[in-house]
C-alpha positions in Angstrom: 8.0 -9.8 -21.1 8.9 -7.7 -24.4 7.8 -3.7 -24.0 5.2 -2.8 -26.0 3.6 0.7 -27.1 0.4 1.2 -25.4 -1.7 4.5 -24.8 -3.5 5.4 -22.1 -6.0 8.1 -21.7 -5.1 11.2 -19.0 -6.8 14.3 -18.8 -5.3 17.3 -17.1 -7.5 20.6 -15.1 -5.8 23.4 -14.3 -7.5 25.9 -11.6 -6.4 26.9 -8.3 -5.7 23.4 -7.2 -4.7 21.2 -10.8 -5.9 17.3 -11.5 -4.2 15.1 -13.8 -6.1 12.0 -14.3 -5.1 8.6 -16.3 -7.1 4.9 -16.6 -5.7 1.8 -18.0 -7.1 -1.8 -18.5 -6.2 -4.8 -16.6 -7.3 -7.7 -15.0 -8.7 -9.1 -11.8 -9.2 -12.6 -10.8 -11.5 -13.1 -8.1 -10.8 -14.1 -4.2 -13.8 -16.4 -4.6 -11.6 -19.6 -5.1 -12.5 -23.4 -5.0 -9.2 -25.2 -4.5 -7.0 -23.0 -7.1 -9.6 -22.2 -9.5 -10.9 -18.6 -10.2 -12.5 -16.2 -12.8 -10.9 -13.4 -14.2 -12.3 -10.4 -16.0 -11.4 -7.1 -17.5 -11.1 -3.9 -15.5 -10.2 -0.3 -16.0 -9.0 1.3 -13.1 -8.2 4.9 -12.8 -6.1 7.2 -10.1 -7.0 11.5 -10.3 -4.5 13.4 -8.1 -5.7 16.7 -6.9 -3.1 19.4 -5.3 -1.7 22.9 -6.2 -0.2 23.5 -9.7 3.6 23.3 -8.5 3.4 20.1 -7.5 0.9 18.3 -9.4 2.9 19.6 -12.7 5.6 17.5 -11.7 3.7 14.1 -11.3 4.7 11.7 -13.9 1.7 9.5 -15.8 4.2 6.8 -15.6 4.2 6.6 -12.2 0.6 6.7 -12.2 0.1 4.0 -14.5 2.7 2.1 -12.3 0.3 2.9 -9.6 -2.7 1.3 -11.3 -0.8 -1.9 -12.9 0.5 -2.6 -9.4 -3.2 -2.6 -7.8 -4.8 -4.5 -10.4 -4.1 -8.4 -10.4 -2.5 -8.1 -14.1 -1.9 -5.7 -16.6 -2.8 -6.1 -19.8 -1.3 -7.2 -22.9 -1.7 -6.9 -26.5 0.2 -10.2 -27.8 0.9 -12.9 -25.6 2.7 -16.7 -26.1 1.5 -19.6 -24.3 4.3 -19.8 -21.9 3.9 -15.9 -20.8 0.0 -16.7 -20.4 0.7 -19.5 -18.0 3.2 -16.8 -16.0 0.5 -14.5 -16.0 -2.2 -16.6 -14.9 -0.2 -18.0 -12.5 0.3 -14.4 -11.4 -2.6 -13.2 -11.1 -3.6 -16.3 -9.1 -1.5 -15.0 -6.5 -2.3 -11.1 -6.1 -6.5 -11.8 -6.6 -8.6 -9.2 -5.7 -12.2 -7.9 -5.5 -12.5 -4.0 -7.0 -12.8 -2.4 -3.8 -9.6 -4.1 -2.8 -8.0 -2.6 -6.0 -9.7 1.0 -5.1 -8.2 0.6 -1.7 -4.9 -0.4 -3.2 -4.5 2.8 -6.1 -5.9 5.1 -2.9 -3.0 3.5 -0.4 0.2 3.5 -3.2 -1.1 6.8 -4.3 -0.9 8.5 -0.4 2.6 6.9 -0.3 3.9 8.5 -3.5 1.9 11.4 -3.4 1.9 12.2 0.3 -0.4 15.6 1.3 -2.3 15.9 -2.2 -6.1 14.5 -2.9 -6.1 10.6 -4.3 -9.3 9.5 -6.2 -9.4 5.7 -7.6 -12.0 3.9 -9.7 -12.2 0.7 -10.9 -14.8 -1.4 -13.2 -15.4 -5.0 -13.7 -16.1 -6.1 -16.7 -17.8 -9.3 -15.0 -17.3 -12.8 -16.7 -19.9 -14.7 -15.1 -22.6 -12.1 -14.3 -24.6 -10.5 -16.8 -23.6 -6.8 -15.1 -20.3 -4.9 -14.6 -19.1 -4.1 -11.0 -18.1 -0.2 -10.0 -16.6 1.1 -7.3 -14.5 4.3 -6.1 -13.6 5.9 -3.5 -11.2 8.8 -2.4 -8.4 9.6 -0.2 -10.6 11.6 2.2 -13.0 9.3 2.6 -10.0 6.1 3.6 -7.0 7.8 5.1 -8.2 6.8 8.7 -9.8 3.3 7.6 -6.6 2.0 5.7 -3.5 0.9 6.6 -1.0 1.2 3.3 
C-alpha cells in the first residue's frame, strides 16, 4: 500500500512512574462466520505503558501504534482502490477477532516488547449490526498468568 500521513492521539504523565498512551482506529471482522461471510466494524484500540521515567522516555509511539495495528484485524485507511479493498477484506477475513481477543492481543505484544513495565489495552466496537458499541479492557496484571503470548 502507498504511506499516508495519519495522526494519532498520545498523551504522556510524568510522576514517579511515567505513562505514555496512544489509540488509533481500525477494524475488526467478527469470528461469527457462516461459510466465509462476516461483519466488520470500526474500532479504536488503545495500549498505556506504565514504568519508571528512564525507560518509558525511550518507548517509541511507533512501535505502539505497530502494537495496536498488528492486534486489530485491519488498520485503517484514508483512500483506498478497489483492488487494495479486496486485499484488505480478504485480510481481515483471515486475522478475525472479537475485542477481548484484540485486548488480549495489544496486552500479550505489549509484555513481549515491553517486558517488566505495566500494559493497559482498550478497545471499542463501533458495532454494525447492533444498535450499541462493544467495550472492553483489561491490563497486564490482571492476564499475565491467564495468557500465553
Amino acid at each position: 500500500g502507498k504511506r499516508e500521513i495519519v495522526s494519532y492521539p498520545f498523551k504522556v504523565e510524568l510522576n514517579e512512574k511515567a505513562y505514555v498512551e496512544v489509540e488509533i482506529q481500525g477494524s475488526t471482522s467478527c469470528p461469527h462466520t457462516y461459510r466465509g461471510f462476516s461483519h466488520s466494524q470500526r474500532a479504536k484500540a488503545s495500549i498505556g505503558i506504565e514504568g519508571n521515567p528512564e525507560e518509558v522516555k525511550n518507548i517509541k509511539i511507533s512501535k505502539m501504534v505497530s502494537i495496536l495495528q498488528n492486534s486489530l484485524s485491519s488498520a485503517s485507511y484514508s483512500i483506498v482502490k478497489r483492488e487494495e479493498e479486496k486485499r484488505i477484506l480478504e485480510e481481515m477475513m483471515k486475522k478475525r477477532r472479537f475485542i477481548e481477543d484484540v485486548v488480549r492481543e495489544i496486552i500479550c505484544l505489549g509484555i513481549q516488547e515491553f517486558p517488566g513495565m505495566r500494559i493497559t489495552a482498550r478497545c471499542v466496537s463501533q458495532e454494525s449490526i447492533q444498535p450499541f458499541d462493544i467495550y472492553s479492557k483489561s491490563s497486564s496484571d490482571s492476564l499475565r498468568d491467564h495468557i500465553r503470548c
